[in-house]
OpenMM code with the backbone's topology and positions (N, CA, C; nanometers):
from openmm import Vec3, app, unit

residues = "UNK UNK UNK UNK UNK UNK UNK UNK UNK UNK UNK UNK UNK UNK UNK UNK UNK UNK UNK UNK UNK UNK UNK UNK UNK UNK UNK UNK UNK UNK UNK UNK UNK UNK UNK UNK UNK UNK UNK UNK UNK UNK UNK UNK UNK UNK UNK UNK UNK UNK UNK UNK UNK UNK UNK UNK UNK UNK UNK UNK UNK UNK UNK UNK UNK UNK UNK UNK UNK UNK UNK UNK UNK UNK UNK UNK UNK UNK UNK UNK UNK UNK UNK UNK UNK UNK UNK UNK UNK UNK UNK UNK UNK UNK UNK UNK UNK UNK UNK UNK UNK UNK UNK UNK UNK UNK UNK UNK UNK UNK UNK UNK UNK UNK UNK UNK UNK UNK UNK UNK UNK UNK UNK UNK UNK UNK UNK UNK UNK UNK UNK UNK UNK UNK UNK UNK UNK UNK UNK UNK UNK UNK UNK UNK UNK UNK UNK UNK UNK UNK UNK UNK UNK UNK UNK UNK".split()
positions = [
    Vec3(4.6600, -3.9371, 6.0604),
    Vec3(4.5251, -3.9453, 6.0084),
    Vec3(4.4308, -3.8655, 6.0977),
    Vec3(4.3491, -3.8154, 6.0450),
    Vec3(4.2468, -3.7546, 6.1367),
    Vec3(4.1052, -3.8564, 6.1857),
    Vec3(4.1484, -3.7966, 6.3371),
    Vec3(4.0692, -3.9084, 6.3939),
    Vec3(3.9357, -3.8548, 6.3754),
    Vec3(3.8704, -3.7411, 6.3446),
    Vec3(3.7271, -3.6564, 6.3531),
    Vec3(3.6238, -3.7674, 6.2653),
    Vec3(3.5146, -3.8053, 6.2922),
    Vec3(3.4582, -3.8543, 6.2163),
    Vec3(3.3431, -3.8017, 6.1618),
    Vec3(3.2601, -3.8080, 6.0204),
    Vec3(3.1475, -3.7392, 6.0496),
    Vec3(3.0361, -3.8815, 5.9336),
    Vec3(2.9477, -3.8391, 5.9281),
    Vec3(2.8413, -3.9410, 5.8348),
    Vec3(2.7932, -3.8327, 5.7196),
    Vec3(2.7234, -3.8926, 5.6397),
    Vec3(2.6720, -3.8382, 5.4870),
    Vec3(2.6594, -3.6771, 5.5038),
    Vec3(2.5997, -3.6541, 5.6358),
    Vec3(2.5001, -3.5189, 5.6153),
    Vec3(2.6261, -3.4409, 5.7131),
    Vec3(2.7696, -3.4688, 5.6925),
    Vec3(2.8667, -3.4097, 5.7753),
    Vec3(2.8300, -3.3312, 5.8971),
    Vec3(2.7870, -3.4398, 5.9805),
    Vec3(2.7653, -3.4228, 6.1427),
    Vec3(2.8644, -3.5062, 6.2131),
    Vec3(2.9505, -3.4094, 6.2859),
    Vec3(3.0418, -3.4663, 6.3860),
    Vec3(3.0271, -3.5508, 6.4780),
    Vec3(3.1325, -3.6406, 6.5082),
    Vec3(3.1309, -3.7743, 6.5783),
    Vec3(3.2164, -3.7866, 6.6383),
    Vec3(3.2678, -3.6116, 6.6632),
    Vec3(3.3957, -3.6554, 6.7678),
    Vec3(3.3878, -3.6754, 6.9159),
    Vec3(3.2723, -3.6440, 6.9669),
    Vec3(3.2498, -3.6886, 7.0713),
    Vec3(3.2207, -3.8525, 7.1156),
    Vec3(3.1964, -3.9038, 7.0314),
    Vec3(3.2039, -4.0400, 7.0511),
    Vec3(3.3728, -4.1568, 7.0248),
    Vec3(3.3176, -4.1941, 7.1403),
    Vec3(3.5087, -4.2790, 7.1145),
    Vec3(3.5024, -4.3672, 6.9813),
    Vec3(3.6241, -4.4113, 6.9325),
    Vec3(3.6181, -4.4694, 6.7995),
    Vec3(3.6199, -4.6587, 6.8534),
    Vec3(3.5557, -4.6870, 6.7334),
    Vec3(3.5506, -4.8227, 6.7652),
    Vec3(3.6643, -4.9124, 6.7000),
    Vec3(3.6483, -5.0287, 6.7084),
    Vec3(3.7939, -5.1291, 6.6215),
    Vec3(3.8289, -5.1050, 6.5526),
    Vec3(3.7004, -5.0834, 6.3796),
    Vec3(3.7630, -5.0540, 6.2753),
    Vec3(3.8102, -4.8836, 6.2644),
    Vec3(3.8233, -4.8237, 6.3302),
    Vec3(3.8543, -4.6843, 6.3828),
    Vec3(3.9944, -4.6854, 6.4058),
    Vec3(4.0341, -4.7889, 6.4929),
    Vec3(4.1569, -4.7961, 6.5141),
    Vec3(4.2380, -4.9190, 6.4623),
    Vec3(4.1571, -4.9674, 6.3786),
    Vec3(4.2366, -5.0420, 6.2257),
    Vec3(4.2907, -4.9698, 6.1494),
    Vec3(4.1496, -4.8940, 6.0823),
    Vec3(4.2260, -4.7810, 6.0017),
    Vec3(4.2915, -4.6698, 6.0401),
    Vec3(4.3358, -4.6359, 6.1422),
    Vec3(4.4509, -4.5427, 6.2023),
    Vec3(4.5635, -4.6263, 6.1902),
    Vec3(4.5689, -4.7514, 6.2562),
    Vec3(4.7283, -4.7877, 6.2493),
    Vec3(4.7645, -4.8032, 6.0556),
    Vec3(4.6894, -4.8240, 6.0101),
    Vec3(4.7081, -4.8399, 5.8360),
    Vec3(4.7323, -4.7711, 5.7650),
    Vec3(4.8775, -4.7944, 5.7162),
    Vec3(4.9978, -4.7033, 5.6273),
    Vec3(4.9604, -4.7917, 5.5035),
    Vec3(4.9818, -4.6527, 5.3972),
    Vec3(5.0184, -4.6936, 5.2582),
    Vec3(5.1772, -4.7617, 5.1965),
    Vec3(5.1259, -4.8873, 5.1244),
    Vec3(5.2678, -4.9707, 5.1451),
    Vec3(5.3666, -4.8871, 5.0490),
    Vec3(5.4682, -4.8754, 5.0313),
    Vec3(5.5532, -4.8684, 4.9748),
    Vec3(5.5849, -4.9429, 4.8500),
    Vec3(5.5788, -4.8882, 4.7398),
    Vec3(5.6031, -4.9771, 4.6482),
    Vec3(5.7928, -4.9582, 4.6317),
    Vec3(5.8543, -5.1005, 4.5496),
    Vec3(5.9650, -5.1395, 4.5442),
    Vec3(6.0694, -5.0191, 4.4852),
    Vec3(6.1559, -4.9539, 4.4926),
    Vec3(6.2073, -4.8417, 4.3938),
    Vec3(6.2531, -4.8753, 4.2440),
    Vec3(6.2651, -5.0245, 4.2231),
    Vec3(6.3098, -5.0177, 4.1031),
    Vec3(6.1455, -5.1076, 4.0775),
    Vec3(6.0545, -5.0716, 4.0984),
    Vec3(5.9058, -5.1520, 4.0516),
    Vec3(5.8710, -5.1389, 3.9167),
    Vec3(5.8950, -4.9396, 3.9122),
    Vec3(5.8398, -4.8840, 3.7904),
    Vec3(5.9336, -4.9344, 3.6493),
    Vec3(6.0468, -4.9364, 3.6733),
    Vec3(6.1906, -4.9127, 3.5820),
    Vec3(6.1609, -5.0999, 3.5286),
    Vec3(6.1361, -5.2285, 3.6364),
    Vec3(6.0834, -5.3019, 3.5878),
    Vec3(5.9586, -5.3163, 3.4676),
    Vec3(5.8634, -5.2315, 3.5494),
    Vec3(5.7755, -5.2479, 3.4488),
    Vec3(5.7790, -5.1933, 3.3128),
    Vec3(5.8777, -5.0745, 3.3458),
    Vec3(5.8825, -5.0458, 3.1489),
    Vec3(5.9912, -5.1084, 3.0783),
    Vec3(6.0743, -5.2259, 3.2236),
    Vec3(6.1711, -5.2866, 3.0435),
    Vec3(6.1069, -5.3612, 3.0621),
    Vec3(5.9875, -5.4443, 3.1021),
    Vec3(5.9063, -5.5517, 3.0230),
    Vec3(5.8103, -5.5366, 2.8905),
    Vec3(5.8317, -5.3899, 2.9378),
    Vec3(5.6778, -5.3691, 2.8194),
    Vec3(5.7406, -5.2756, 2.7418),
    Vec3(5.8657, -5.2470, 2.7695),
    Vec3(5.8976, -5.1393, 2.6159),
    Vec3(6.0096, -5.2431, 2.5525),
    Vec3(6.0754, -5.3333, 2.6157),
    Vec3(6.1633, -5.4417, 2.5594),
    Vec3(6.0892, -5.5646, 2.5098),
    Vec3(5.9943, -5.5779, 2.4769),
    Vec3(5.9227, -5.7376, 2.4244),
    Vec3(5.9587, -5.7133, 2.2856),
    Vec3(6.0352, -5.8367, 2.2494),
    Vec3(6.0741, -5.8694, 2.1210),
    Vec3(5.9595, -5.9313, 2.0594),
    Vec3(5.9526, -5.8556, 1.9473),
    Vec3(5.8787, -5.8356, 1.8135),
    Vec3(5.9038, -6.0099, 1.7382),
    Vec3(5.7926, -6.0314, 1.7144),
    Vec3(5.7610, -6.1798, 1.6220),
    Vec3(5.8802, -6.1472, 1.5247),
    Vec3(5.9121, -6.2674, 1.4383),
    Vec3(5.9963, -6.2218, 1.3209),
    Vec3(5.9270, -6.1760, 1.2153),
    Vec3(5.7631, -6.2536, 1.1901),
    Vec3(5.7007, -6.2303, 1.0888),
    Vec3(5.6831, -6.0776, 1.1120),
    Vec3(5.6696, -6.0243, 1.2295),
    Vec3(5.6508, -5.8707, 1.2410),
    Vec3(5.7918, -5.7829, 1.1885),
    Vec3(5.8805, -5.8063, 1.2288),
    Vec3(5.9975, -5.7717, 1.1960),
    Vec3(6.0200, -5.7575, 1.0231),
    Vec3(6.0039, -5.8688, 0.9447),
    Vec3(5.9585, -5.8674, 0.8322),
    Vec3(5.8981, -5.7903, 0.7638),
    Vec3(5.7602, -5.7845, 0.8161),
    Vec3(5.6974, -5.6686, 0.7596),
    Vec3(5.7413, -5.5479, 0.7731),
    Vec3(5.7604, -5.4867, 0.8988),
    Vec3(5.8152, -5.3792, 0.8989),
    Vec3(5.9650, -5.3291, 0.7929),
    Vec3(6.0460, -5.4079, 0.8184),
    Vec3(6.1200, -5.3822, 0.6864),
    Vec3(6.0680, -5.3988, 0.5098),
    Vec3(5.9606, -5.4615, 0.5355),
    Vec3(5.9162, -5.4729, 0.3742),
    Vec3(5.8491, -5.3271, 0.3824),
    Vec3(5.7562, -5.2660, 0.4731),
    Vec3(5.7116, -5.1077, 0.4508),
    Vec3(5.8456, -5.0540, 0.4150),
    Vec3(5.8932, -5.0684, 0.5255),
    Vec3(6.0718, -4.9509, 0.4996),
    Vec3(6.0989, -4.9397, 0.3455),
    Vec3(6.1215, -5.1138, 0.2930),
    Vec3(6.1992, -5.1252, 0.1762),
    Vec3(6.0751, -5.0336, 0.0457),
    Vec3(5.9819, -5.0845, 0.1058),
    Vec3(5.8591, -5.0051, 0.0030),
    Vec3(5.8079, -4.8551, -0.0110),
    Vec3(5.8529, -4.8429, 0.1002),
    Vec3(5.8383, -4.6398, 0.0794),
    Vec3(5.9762, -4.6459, 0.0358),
    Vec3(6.0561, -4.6664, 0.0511),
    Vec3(6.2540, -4.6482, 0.0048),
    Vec3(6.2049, -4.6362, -0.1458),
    Vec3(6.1771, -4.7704, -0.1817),
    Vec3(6.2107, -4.7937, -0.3549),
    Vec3(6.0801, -4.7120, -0.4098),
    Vec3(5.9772, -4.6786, -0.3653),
    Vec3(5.8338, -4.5993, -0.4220),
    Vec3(5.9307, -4.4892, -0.4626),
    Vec3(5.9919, -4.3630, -0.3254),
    Vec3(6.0570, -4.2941, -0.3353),
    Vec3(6.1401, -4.2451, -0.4633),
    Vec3(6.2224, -4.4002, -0.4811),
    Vec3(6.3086, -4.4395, -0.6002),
    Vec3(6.2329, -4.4009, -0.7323),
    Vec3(6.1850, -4.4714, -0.7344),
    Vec3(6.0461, -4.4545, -0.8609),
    Vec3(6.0381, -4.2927, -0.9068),
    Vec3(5.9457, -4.2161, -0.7755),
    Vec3(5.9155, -4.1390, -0.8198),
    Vec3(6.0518, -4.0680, -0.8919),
    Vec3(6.1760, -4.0514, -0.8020),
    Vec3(6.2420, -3.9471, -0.8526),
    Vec3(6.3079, -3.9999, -0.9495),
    Vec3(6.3365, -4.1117, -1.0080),
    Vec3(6.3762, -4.1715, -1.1681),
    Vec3(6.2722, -4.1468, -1.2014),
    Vec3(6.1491, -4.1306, -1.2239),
    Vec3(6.0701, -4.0867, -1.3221),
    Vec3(6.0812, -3.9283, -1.3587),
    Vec3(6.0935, -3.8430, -1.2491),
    Vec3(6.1466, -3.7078, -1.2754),
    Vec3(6.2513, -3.6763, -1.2908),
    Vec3(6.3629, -3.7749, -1.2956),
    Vec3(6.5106, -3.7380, -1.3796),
    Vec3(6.5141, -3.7973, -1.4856),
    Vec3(6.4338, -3.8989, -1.5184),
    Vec3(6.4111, -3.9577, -1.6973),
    Vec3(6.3145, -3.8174, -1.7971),
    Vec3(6.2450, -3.7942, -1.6677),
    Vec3(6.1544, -3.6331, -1.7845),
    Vec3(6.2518, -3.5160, -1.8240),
    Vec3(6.3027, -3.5279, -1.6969),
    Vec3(6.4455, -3.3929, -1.7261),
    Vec3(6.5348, -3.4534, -1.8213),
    Vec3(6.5592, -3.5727, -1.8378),
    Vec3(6.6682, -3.6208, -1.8984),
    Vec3(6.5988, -3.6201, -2.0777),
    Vec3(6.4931, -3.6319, -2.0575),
    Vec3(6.4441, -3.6391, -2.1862),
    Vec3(6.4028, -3.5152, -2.2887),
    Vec3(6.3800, -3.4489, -2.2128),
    Vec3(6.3275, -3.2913, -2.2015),
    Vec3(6.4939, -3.2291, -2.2554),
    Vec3(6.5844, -3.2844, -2.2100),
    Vec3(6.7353, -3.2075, -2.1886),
    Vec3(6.7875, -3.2384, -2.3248),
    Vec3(6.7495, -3.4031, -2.3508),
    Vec3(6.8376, -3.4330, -2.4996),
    Vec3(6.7207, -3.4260, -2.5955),
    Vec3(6.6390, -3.3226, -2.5665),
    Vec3(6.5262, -3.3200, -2.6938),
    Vec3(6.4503, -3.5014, -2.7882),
    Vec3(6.4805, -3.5488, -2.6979),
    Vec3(6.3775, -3.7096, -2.6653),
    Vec3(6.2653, -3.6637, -2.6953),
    Vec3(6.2270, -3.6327, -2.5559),
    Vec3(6.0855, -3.5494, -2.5641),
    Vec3(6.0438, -3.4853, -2.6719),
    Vec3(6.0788, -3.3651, -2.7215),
    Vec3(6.0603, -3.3412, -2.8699),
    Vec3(6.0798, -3.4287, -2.9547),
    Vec3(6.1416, -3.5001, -3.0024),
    Vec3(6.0592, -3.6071, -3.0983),
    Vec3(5.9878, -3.6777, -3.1159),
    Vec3(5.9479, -3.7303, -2.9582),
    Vec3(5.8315, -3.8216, -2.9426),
    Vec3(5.6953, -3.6832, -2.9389),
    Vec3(5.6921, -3.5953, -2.9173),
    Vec3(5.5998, -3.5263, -2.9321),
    Vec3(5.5754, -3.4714, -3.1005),
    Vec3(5.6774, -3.4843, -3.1529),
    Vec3(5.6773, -3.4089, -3.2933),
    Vec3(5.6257, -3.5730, -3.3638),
    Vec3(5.6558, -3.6828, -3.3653),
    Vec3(5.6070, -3.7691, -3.3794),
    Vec3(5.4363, -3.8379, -3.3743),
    Vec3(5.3832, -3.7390, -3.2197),
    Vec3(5.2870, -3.8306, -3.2080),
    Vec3(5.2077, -3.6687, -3.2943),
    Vec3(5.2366, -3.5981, -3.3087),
    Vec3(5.1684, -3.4846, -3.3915),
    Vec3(5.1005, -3.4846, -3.4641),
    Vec3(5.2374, -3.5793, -3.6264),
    Vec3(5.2808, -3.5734, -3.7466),
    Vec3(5.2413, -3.7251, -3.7625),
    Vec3(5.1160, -3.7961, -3.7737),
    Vec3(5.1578, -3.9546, -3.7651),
    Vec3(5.1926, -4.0134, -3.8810),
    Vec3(5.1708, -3.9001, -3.9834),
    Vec3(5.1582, -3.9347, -4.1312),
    Vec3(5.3141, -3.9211, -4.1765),
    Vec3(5.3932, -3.8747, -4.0903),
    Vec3(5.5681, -3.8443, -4.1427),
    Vec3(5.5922, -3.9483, -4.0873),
    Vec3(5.5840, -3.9945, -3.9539),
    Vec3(5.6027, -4.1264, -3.9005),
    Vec3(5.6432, -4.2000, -3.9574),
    Vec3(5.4633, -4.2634, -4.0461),
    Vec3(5.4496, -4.3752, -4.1083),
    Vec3(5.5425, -4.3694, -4.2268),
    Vec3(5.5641, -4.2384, -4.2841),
    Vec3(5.6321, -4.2924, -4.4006),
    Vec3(5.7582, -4.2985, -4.3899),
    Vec3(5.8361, -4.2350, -4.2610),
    Vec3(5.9691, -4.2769, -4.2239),
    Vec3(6.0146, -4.2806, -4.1022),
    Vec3(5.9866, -4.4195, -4.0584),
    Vec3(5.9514, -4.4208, -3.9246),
    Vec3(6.1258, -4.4707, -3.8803),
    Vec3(6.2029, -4.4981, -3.9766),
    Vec3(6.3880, -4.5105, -3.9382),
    Vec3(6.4137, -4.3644, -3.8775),
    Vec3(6.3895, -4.3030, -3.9665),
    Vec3(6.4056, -4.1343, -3.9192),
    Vec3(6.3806, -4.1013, -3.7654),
    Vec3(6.2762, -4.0954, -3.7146),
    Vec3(6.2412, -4.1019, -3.5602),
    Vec3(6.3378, -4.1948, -3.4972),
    Vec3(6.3021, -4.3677, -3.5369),
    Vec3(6.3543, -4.4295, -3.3927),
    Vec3(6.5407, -4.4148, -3.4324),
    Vec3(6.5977, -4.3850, -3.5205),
    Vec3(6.7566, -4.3618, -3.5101),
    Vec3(6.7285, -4.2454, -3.4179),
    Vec3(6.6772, -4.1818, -3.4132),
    Vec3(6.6757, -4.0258, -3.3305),
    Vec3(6.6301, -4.0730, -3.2210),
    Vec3(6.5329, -4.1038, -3.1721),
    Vec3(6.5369, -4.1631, -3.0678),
    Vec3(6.6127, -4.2119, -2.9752),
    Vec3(6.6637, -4.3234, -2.9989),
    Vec3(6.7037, -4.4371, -2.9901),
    Vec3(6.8822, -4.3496, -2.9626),
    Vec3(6.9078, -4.2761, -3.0463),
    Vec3(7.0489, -4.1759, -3.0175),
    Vec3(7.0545, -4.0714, -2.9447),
    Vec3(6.9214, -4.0096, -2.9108),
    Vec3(6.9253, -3.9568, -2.7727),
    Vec3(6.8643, -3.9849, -2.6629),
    Vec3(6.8312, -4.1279, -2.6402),
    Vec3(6.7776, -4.2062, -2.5374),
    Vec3(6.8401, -4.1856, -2.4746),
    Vec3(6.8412, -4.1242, -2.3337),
    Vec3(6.8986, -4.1130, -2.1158),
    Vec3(6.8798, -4.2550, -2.1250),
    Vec3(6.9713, -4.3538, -2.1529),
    Vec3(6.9267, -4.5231, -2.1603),
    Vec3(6.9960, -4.5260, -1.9841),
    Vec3(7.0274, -4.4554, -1.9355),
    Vec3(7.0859, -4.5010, -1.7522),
    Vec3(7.0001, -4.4678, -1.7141),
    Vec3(6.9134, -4.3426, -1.7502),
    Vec3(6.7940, -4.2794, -1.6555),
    Vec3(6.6850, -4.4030, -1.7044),
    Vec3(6.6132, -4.4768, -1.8020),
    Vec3(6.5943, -4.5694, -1.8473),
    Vec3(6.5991, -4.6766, -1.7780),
    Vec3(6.7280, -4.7358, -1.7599),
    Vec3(6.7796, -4.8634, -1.6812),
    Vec3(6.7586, -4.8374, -1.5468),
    Vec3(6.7656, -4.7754, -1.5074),
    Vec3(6.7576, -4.6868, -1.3756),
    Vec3(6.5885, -4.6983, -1.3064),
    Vec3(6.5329, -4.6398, -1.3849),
    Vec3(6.3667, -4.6455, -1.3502),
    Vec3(6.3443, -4.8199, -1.3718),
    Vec3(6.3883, -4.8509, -1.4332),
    Vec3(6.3210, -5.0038, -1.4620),
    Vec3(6.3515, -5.0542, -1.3417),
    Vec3(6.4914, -5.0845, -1.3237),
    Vec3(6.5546, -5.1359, -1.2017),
    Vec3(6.4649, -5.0880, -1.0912),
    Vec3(6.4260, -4.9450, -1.0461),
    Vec3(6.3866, -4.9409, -0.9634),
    Vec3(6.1687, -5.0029, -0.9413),
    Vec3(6.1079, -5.0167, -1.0577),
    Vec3(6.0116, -5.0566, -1.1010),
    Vec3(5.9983, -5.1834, -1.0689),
    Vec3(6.0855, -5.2846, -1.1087),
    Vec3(6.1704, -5.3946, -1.0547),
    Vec3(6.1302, -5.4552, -0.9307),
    Vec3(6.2360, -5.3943, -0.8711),
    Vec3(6.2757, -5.4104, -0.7389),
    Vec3(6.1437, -5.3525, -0.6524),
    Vec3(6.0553, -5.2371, -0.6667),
    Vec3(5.9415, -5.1951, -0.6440),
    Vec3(5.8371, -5.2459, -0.6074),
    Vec3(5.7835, -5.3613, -0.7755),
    Vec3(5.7017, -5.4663, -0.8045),
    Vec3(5.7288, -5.6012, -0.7166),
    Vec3(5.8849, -5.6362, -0.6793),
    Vec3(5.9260, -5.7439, -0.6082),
    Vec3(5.8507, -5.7242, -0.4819),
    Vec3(5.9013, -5.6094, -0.3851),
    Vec3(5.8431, -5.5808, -0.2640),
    Vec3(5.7158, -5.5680, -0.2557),
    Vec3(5.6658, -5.5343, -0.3180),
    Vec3(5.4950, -5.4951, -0.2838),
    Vec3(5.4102, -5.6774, -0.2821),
    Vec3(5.4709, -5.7354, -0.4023),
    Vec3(5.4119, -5.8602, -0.3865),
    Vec3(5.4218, -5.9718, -0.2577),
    Vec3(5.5904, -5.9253, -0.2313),
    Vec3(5.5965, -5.9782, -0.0848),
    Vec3(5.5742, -5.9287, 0.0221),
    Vec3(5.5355, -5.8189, -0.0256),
    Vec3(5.4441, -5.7665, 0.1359),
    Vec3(5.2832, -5.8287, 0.1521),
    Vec3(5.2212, -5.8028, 0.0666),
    Vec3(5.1127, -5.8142, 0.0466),
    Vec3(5.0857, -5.9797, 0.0513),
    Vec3(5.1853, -6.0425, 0.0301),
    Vec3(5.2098, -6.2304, 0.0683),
    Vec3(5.2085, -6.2224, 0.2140),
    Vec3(5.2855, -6.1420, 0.2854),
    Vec3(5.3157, -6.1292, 0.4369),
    Vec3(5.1996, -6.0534, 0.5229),
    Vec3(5.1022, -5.9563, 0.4522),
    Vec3(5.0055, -5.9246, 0.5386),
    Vec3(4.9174, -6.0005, 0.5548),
    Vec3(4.8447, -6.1386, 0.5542),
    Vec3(4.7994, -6.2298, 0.5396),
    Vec3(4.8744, -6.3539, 0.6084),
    Vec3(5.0227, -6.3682, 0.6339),
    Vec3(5.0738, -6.4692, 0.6877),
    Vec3(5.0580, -6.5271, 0.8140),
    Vec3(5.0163, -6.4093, 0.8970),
    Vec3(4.9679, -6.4532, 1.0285),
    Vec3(4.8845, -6.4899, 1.0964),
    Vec3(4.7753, -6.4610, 1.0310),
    Vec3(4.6518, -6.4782, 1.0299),
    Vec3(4.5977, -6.6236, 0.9438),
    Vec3(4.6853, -6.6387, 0.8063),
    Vec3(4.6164, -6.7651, 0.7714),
    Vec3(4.7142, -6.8924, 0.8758),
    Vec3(4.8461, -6.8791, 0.9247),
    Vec3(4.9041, -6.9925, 1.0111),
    Vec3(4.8103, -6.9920, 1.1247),
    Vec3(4.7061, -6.9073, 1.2251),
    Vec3(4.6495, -6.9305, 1.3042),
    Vec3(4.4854, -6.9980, 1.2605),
    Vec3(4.4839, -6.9506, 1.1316),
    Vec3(4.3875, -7.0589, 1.0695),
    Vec3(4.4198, -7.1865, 1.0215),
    Vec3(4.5139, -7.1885, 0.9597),
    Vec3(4.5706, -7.3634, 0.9066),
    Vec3(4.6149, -7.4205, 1.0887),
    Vec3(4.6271, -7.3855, 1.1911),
    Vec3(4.6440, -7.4242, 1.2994),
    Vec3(4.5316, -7.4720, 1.3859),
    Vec3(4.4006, -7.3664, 1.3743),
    Vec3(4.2596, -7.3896, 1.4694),
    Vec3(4.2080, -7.5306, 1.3769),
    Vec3(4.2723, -7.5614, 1.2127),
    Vec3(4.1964, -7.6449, 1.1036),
    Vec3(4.2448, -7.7798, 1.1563),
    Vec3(4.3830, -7.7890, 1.2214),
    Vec3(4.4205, -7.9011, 1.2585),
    Vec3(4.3788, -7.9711, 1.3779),
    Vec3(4.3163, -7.8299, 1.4617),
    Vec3(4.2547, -7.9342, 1.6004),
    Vec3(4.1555, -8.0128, 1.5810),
] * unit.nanometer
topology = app.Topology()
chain = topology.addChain("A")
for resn in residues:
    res = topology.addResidue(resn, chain)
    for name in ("N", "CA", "C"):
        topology.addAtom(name, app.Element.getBySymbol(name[0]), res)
């Protein structure tokens, strides 16, 4: 350490001998911290296990961007699929013509109905489904933690 001393307006004080706290703070080393101190502190704080209700949620996002995903692309392989077996053209030649419709409306839905993508169909529903399931139980679960610390403060 350097023993030189000086005050605000850096005027030297080395001519004067040092007093106690002079030679307090000379003998005073910086301690050493432990080598495994740091490596402690990040498996406490990068290892803390997650609530379950948290855990939960996080897989209900997962499951809900997954099946959204789902959605979208059964909805764009039911258009291709419909588009492919000329579906699409009849429901468009249909909503045209409403007056051929009405007067023979067997005509359309046999046609229909015989080139219905009924997997691309079953397919989107299922995933619509399963879609509608998750979102309701998420949206049950973003609220769960918050109202148990209220039905809890209600009981004191």
């Amino acid at each position: 350490m350097d023993t030189q001393r000086y005050d605000h307006n850096h005027h030297d004080f080395a001519d004067d001998a040092p007093d106690d706290l002079d030679r307090v703070m000379m003998r005073m080393t910086s301690p050493q911290a432990p080598r495994t101190l740091v490596a402690a502190i990040l498996a406490r704080t990068t290892r803390q296990a997650q609530p379950a209700w948290q855990q939960a949620r996080v897989a209900l996002w997962l499951a809900y961007v997954v099946l959204l995903l789902l959605v979208a692309g059964g909805a764009v392989l039911l258009g291709q699929a419909l588009h492919g077996t000329g579906t699409l053209d009849y429901l468009a030649f249909a909503a045209a013509d409403i007056d051929l419709l009405r007067s023979n409306p067997g005509l359309f839905r046999d046609a229909v109905l015989e080139h219905m993508p009924w997997g691309n169909v079953l397919a989107l529903i299922t995933a619509l489904v399963a879609w509608a399931a998750v979102t309701v139980a998420l949206f049950r679960r973003l609220g769960a933690p918050e109202h148990g610390r209220m039905m809890a403060g209600a009981a004191r």
